[in-house]
Backbone as JSON Lines, residues from 0, in Angstrom:
{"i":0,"aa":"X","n":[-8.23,-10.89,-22.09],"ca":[-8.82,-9.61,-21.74],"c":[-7.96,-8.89,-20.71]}
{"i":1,"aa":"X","n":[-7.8,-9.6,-19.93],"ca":[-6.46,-9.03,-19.15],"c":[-5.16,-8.17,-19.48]}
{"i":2,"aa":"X","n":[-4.92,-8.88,-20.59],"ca":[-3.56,-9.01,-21.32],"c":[-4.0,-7.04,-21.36]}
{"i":3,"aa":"X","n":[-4.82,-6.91,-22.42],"ca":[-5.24,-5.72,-23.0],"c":[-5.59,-5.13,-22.2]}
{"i":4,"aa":"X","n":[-6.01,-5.32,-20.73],"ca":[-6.53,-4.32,-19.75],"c":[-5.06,-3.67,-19.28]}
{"i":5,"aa":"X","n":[-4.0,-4.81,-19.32],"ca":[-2.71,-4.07,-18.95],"c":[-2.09,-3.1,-19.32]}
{"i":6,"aa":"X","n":[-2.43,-3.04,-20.71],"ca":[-2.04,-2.41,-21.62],"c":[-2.52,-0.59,-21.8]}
{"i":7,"aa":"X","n":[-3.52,-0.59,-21.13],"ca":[-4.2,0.35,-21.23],"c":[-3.02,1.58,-20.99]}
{"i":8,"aa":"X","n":[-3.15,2.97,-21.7],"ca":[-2.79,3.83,-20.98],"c":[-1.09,3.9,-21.63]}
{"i":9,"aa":"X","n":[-0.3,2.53,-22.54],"ca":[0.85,2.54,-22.9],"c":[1.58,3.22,-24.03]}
{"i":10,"aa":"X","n":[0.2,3.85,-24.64],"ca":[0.88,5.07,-25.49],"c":[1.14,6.61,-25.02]}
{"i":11,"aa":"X","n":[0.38,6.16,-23.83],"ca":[1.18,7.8,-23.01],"c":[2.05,7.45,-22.77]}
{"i":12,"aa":"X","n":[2.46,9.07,-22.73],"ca":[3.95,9.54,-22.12],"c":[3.91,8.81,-20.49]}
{"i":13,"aa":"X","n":[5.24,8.68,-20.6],"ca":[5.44,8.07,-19.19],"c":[4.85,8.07,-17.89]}
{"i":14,"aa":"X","n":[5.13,9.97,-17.42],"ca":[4.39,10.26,-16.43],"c":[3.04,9.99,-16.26]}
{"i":15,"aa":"X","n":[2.66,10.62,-17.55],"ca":[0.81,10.05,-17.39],"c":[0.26,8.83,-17.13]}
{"i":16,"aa":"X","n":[1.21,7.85,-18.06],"ca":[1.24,6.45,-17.76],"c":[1.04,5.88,-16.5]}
{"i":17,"aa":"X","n":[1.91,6.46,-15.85],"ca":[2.43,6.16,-14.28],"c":[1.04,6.5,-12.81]}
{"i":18,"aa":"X","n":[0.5,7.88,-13.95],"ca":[0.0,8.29,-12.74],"c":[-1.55,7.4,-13.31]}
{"i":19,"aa":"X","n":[-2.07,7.22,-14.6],"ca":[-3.08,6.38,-14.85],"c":[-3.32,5.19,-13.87]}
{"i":20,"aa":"X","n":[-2.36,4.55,-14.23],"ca":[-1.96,3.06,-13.34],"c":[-2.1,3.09,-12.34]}
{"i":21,"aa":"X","n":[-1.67,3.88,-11.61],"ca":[-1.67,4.35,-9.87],"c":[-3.03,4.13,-10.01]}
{"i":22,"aa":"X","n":[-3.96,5.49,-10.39],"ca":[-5.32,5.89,-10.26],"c":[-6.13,5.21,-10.42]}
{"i":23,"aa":"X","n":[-6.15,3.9,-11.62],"ca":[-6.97,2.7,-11.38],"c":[-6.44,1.47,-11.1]}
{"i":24,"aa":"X","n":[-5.07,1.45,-10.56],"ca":[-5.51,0.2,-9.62],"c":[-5.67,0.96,-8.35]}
{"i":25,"aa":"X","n":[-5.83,1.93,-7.93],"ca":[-6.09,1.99,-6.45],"c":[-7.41,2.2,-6.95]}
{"i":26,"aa":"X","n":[-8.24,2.79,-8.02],"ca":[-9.77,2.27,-7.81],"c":[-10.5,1.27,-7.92]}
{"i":27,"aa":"X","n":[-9.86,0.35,-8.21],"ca":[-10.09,-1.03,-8.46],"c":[-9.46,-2.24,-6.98]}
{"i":28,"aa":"X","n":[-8.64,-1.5,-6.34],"ca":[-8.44,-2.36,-5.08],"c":[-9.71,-1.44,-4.41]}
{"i":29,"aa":"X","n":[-10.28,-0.62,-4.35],"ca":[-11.28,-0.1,-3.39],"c":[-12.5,-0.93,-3.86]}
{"i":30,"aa":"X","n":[-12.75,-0.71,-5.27],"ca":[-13.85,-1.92,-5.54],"c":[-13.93,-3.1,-5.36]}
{"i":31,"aa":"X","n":[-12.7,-3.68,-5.7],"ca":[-12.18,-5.06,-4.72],"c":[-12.77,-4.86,-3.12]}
{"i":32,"aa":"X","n":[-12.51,-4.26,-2.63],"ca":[-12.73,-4.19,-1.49],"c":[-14.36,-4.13,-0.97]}
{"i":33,"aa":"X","n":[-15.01,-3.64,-1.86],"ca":[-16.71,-3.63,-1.77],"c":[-16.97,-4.8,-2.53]}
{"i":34,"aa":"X","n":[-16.84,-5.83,-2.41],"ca":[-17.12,-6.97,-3.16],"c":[-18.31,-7.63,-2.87]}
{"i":35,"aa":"X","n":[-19.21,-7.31,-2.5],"ca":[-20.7,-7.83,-2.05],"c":[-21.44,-6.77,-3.02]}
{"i":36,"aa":"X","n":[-21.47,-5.8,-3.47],"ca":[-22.22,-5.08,-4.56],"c":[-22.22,-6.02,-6.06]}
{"i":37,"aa":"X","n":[-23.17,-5.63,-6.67],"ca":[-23.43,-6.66,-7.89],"c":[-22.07,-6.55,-8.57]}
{"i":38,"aa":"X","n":[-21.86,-5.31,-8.92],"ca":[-21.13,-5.1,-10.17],"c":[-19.81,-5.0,-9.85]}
{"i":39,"aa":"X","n":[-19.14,-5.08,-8.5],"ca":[-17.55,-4.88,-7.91],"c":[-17.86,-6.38,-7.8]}
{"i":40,"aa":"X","n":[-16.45,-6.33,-7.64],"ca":[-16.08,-8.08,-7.22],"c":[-14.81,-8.34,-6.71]}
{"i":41,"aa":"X","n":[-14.24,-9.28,-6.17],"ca":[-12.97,-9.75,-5.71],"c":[-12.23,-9.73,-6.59]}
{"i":42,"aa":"X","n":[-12.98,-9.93,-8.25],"ca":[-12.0,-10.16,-9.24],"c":[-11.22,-8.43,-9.24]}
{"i":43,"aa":"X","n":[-12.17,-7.51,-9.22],"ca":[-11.11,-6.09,-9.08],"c":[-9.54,-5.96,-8.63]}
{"i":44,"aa":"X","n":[-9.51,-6.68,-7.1],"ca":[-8.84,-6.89,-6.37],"c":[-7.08,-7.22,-7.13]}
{"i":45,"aa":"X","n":[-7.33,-8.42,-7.87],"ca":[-6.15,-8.79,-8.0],"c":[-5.57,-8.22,-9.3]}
{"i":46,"aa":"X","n":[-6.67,-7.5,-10.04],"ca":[-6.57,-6.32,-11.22],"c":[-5.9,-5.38,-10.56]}
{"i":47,"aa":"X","n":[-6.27,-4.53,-9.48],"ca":[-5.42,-3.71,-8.92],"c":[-4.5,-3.57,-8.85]}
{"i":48,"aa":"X","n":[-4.22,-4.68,-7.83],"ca":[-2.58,-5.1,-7.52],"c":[-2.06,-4.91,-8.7]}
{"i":49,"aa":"X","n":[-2.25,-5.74,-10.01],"ca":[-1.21,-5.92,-11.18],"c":[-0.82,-4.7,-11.97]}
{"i":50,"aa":"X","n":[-2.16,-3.65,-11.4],"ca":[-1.76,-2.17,-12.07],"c":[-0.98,-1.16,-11.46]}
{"i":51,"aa":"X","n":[-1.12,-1.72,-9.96],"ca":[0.01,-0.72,-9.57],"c":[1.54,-1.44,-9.48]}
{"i":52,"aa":"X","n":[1.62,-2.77,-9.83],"ca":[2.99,-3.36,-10.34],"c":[3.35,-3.13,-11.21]}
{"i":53,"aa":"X","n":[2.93,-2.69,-12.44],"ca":[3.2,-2.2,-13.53],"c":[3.99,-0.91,-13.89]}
{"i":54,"aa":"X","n":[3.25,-0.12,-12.01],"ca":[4.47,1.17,-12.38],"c":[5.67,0.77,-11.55]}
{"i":55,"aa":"X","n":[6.18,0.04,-10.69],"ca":[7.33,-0.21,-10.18],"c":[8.0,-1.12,-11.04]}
{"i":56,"aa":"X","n":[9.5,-0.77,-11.65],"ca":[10.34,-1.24,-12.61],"c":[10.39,-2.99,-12.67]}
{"i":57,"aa":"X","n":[10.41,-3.28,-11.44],"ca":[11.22,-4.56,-10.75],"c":[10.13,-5.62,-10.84]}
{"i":58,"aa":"X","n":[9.08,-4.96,-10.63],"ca":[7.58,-6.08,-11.12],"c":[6.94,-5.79,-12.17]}
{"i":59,"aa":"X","n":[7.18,-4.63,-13.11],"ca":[6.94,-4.27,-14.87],"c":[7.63,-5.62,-15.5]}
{"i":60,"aa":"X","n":[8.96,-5.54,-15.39],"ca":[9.17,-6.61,-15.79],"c":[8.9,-8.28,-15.59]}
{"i":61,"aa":"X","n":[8.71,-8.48,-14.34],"ca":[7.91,-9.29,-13.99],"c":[6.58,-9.87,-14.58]}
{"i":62,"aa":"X","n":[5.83,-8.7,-14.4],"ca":[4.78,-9.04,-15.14],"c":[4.68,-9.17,-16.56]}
{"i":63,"aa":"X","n":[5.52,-8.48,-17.48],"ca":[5.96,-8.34,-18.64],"c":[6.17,-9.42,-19.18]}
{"i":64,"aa":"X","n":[7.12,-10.4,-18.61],"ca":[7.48,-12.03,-19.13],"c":[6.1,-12.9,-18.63]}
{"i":65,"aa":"X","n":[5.47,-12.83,-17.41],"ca":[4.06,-13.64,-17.22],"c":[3.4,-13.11,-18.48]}
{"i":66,"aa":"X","n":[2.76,-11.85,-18.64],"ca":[1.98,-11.24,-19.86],"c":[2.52,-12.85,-21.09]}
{"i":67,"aa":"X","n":[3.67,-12.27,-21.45],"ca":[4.94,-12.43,-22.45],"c":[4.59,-14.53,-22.37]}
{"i":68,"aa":"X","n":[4.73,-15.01,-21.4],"ca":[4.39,-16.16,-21.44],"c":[3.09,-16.78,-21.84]}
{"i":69,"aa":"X","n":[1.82,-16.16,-20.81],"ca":[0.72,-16.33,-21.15],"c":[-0.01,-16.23,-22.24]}
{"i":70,"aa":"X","n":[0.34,-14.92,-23.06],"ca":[0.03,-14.94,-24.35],"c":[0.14,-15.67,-25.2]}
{"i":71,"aa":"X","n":[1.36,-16.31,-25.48],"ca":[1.98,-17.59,-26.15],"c":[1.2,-18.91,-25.58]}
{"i":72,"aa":"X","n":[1.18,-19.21,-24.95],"ca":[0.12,-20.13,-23.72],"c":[-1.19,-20.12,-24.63]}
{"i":73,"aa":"X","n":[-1.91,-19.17,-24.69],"ca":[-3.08,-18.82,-25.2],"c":[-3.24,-19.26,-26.95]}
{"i":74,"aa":"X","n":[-2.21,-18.35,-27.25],"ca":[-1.83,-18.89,-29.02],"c":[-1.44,-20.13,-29.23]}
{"i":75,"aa":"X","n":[-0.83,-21.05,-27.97],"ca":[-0.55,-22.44,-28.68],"c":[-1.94,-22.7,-28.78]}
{"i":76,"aa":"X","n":[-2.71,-22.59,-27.63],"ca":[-3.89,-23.49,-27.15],"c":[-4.76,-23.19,-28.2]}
{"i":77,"aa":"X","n":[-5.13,-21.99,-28.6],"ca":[-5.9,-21.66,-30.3],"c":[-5.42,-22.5,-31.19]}
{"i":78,"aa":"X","n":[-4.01,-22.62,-31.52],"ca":[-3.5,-23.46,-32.77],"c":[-3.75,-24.95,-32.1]}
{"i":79,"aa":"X","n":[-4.03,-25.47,-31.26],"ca":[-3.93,-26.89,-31.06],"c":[-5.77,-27.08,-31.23]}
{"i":80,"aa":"X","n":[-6.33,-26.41,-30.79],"ca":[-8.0,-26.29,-30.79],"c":[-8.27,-25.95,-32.28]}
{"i":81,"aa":"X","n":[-8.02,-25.12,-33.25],"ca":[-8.18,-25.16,-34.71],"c":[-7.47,-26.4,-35.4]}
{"i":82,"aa":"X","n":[-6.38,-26.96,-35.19],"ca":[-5.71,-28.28,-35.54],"c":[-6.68,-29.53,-35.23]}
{"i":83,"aa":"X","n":[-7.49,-29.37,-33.95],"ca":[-7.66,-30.85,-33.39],"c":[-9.51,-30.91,-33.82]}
{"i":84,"aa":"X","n":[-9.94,-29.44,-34.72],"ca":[-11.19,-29.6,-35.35],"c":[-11.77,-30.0,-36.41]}
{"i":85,"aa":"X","n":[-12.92,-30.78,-36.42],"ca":[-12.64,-32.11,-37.87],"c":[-13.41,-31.21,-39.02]}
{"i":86,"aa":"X","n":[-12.65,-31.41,-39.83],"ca":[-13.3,-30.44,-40.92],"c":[-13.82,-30.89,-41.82]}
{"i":87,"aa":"X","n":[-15.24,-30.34,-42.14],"ca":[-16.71,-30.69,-42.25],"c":[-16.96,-30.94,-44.16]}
C-alpha cells in the first residue's frame, strides 16, 4: 500500500508532481504530529518524510531502489506462500 501511495501524483507533469509531494507530505508530517486524535497517527509521520524525499533527486533515487527492492521482497514472499499451499 505504500508502494502505491508513492506513486501517487507520477503521471503529472513534473512541476505539479513536485509541488503535490511537497503539499502532502508536509500534511501528513502535521498529522503525524497530532498523533493522539483517532484518525492521525505516528504512522503519517514517516509517510511524510518519504514524500518529501521523493522530490529531492538524491533520495528519489534512494527510495526508488528500497521501493524497487521491497516489491520483489513482497512477490517472492507471494510465490513462496502460493508454492508452500497444499492443494485440496
Amino acid at each position: 500500500m505504500i508502494l502505491k501511495f508513492l506513486n501517487l501524483g507520477s503521471r503529472l507533469p513534473v512541476v505539479p508532481r513536485l509541488i503535490f509531494r511537497l503539499t502532502m507530505g508536509i500534511v501528513f508530517m502535521i498529522g503525524g504530529l497530532l498523533w493522539f486524535l483517532p484518525v492521525l497517527g505516528l504512522w503519517m509521520l514517516p509517510l511524510g518524510i518519504l514524500m518529501i524525499g521523493m522530490c529531492i533527486p538524491y533520495f528519489y533515487r534512494r527510495i526508488r531502489v528500497w521501493m524497487r527492492k521491497l516489491r520483489n521482497e513482497i512477490r517472492a514472499a507471494e510465490r513462496n506462500e502460493a508454492d508452500s499451499k497444499p492443494s485440496s
